[in-house]
C-alpha positions in Angstrom: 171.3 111.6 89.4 168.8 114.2 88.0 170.1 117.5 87.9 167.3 120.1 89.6 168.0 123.7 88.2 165.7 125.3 90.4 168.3 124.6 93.3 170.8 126.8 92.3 168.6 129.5 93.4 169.6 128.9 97.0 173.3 128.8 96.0 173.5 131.2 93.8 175.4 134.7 95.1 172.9 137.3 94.1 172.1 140.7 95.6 168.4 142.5 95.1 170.7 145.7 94.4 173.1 144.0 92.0 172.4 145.2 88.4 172.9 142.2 85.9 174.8 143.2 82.4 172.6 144.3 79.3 174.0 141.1 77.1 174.2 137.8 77.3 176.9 136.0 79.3 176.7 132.4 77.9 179.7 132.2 75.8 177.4 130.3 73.4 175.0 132.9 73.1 177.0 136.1 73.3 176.7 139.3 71.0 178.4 137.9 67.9 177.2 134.5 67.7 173.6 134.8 69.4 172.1 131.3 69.1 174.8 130.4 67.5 173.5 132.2 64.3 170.7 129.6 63.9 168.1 132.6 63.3 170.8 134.7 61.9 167.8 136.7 59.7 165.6 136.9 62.7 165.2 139.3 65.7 164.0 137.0 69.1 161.8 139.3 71.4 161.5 137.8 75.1 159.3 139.5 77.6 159.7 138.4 80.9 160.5 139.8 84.5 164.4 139.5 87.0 164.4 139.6 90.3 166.3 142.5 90.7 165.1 144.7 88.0 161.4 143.6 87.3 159.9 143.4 83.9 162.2 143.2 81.1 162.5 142.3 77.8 165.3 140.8 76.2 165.8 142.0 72.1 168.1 138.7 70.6 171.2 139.1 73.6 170.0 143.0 74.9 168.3 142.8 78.2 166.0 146.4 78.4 164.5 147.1 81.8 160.8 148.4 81.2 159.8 151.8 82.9 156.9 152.5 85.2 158.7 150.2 88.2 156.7 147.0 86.6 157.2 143.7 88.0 156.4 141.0 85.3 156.3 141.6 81.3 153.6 139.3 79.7 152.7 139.3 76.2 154.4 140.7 73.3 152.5 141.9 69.4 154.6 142.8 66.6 152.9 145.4 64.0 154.3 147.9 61.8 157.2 148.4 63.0 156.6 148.4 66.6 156.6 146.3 69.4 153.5 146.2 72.2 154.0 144.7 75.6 151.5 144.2 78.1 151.7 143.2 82.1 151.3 144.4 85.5 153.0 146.4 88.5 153.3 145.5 92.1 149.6 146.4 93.4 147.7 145.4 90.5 147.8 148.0 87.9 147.4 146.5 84.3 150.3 147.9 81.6 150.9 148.6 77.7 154.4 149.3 76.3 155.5 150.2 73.4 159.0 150.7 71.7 160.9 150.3 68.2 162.4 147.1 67.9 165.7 148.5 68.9 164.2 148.7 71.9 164.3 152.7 71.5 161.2 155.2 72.1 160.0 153.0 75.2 156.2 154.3 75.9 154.4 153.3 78.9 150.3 153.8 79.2 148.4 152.5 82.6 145.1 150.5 82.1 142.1 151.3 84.4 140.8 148.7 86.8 141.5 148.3 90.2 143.7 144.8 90.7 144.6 144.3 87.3 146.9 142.6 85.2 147.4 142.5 81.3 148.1 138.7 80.0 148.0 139.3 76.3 148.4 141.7 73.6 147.1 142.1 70.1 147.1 145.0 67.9 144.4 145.0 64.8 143.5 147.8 62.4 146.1 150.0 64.8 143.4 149.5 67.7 145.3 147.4 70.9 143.9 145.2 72.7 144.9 143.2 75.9 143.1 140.1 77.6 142.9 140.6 81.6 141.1 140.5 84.5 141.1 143.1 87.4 139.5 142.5 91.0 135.8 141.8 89.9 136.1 139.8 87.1 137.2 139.2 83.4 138.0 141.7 81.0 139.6 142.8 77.9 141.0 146.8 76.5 141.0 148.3 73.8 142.6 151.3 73.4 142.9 151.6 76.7 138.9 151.6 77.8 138.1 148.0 80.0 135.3 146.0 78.6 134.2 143.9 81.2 133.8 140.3 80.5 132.2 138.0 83.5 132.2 140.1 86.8 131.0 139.5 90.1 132.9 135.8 90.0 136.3 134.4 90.2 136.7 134.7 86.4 140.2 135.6 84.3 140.6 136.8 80.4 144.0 135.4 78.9 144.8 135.4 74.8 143.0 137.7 72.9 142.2 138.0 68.6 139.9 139.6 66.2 138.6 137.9 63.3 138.2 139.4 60.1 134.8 141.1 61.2 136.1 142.9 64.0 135.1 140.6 66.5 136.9 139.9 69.6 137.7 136.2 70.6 139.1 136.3 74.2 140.0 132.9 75.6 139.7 132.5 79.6 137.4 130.6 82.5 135.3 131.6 85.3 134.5 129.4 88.3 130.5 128.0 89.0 129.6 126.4 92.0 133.7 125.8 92.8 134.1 124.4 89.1 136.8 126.2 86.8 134.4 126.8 83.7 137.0 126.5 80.3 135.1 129.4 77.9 135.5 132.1 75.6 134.1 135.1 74.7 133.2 136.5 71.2 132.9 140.0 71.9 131.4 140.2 75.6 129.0 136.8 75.1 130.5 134.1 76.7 130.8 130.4 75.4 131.3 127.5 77.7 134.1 124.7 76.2 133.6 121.2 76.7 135.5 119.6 80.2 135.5 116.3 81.1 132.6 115.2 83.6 133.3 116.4 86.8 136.1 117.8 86.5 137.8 121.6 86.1 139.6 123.4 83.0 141.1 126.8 81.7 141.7 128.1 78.2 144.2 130.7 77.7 145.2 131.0 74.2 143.2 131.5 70.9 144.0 130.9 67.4 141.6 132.2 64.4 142.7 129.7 61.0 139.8 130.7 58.6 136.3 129.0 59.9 138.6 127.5 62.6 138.5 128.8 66.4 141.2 127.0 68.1 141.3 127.7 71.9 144.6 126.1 74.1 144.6 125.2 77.9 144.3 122.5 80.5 141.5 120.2 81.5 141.8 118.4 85.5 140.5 114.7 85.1 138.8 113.3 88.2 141.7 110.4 89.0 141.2 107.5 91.9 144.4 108.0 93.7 145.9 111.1 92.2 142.6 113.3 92.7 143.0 115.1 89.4 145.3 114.4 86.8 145.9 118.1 84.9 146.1 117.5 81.1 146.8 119.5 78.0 144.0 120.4 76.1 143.1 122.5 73.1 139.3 122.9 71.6 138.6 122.9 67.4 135.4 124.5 67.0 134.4 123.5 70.4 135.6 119.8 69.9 138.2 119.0 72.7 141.2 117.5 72.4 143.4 115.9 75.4 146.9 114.9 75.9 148.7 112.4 77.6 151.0 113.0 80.4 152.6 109.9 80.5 151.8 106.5 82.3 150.6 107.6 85.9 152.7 104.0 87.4 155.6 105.8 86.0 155.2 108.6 88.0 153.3 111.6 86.1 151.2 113.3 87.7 150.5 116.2 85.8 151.4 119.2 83.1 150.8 123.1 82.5 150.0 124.5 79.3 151.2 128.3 79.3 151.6 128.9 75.4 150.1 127.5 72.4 151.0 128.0 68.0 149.2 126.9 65.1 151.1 126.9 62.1 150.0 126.9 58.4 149.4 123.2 58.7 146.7 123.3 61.5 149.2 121.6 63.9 148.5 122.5 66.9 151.9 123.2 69.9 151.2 123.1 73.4 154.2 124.5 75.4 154.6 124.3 79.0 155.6 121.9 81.7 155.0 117.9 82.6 155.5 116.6 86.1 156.5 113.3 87.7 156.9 113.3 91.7 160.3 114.6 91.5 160.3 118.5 89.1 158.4 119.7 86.6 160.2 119.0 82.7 160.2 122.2 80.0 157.8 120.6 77.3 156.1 120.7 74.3 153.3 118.5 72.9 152.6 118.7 68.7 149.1 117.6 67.8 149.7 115.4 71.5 152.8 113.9 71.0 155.1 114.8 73.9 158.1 116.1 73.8 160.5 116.8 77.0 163.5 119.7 76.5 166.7 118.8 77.8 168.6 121.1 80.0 172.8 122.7 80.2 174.9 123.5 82.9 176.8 125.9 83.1 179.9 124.5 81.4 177.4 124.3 78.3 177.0 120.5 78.8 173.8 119.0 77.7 171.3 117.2 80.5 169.3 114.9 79.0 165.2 115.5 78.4 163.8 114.2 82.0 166.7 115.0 84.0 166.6 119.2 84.2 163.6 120.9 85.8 162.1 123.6 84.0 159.3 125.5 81.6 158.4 126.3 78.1 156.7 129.8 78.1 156.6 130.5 75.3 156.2 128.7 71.4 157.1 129.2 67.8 158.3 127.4 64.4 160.5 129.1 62.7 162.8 127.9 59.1 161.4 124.9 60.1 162.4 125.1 63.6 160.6 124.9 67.0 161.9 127.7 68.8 160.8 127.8 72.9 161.5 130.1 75.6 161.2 129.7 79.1 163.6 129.0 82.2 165.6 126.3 83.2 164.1 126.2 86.8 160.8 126.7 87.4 159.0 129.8 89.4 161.6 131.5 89.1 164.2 130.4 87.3 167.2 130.8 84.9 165.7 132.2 81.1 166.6 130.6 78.3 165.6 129.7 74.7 165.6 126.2 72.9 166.2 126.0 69.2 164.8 122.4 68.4 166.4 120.6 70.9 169.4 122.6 71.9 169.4 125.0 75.5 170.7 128.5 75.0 170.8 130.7 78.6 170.9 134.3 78.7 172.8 134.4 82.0 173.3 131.5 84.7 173.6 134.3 87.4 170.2 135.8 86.2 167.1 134.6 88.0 163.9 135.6 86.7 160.3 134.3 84.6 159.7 134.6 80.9 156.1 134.7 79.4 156.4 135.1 76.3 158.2 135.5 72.8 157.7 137.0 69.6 160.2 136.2 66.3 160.4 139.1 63.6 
């Protein structure tokens, strides 16, 4: 019997004025043995949103409400000594925090544009910038002043770098003539990535590795029966580069990509979700090969890869490890983080999204 996370939301006894506890409840993951001291050395940054409080982030087990009455927390940067947060509040107003990795000095700085929401963050040279769109279009800040991308069209801005020249690299789409263009931008020029004939694509996330410009998203794939089959994809140079889902007579039907990490090797990890007619599965492809995250109840019992719904958010390699977060669940669902293959939850009461993860 597959076990479907995302139902407890229905059963769970939860009130919109009910204030959940700063730490984490898992006996597994409490205060003094947080992952069960498998990144001991490390501090685990989690930005994400609750139901009942709005965007958070979580600092290892500390759950810190952010200020400004914001409703999801995005992307996370990491630079001397101080962590930057981007998102959104309820109406469309795009958002920078900042705060010590304590989770002390919270700062909170709106971004201009009407309808808009911060997806990324990246801080270079001490300038900030955050990928985004607002309600004409594509865009991208820095330091606060909106630099539009592709306006006038159903168009978004997602990850966001600068190479060594100062250039900006801001991965994204638009839509032309009801295609979803994949493209970036270097600086405000756009760049159209390859898709497959007649058929749609996004990229989101953007990776500079020396001459390499390593974009991450999903490509839809006209199908007979299925109409589109939605496949990870990520781009080398402009060269594309599509994953499997899984045998269609199997069942899957599909997959998500919202996070993507390059490490010192050029391997390339896709994090997100794959789908068979039944849930979406938290996954992870490395260089294509797929790999489904299993799932734990609430009496810390392991379900088996396939058999838990859920999402990988967010993806990293640390002492060798692949470290995920995400939620067991999916839109929302219950937040939690996956060290190789093993399920860590914050709280099984606590229902909410995470987007994204930084290791320090």
């Amino acid at each position: 019997m597959k076990y479907f996370i995302i139902t407890l939301l229905i059963f769970i006894s939860f009130s919109c004025d009910e204030i959940q506890d700063d730490t984490i409840t898992n006996p597994t993951n409490n205060s003094s043995n947080f992952l069960e001291g498998k990144l001991s050395d490390k501090t685990v940054i989690v930005a994400g949103s609750t139901l009942s409080e709005g965007a958070v982030v979580w600092i290892n087990n500390k759950k810190i409400v952010l200020m400004g009455d914001a409703t999801d927390a995005m992307g996370l940067f990491y630079d001397n000594n101080k962590v930057y947060i981007t998102g959104w509040k309820y109406g469309g107003t795009a958002l920078v925090w900042t705060m010590d990795p304590d989770g002390g000095n919270q700062t909170m700085e709106e971004l201009p544009g009407k309808f808009s929401e911060g997806q990324k963050i990246y801080v270079h040279n001490g300038d900030v910038y955050v990928g985004g769109y607002f309600d004409n279009g594509s865009c991208y800040w820095k330091n606060g002043n909106k630099i539009n991308l592709t306006t006038n069209a159903d168009s978004m801005g997602w990850g966001v770098e600068i190479d060594d020249n100062g250039d900006v690299y801001t991965a994204g789409y638009y839509m032309k003539s009801h295609n979803l263009i994949p493209s970036f931008w270097k600086n405000t020029k756009r760049t159209n990535l390859n898709r497959p004939s007649g058929g749609d694509g996004e990229a989101k996330y953007v990776k500079l590795k020396g001459n390499k410009k390593i974009f991450g998203g999903t490509v839809m794939v006209p199908h007979n029966f299925l109409g589109y089959l939605t496949k990870p994809t990520y781009w080398v140079n402009g060269s594309r580069t599509s994953c499997n889902i899984g045998n269609v007579n199997d069942g899957w039907q599909g997959s998500e990509v919202y996070s993507m990490f390059v490490d010192d090797n050029e391997d390339v990890y896709l994090g997100g979700y794959s789908q068979d007619m039944d849930a979406e599965y938290p996954t992870y492809w490395k260089n294509c090969e797929k790999i489904i995250l299993p799932g734990v109840d609430e009496n810390n019992q392991i379900i088996s890869p396939g058999e838990s719904s859920g999402v990988v958010r967010s993806i990293d390699i640390q002492d060798n490890k692949v470290v995920a977060a995400g939620t067991l669940g999916y839109f929302p669902g219950i937040p939690c983080i996956w060290v190789d293959d093993t399920p860590y939850v914050y709280d099984f009461n606590l229902i909410g999204e995470v987007y994204d993860m930084i290791i320090i």
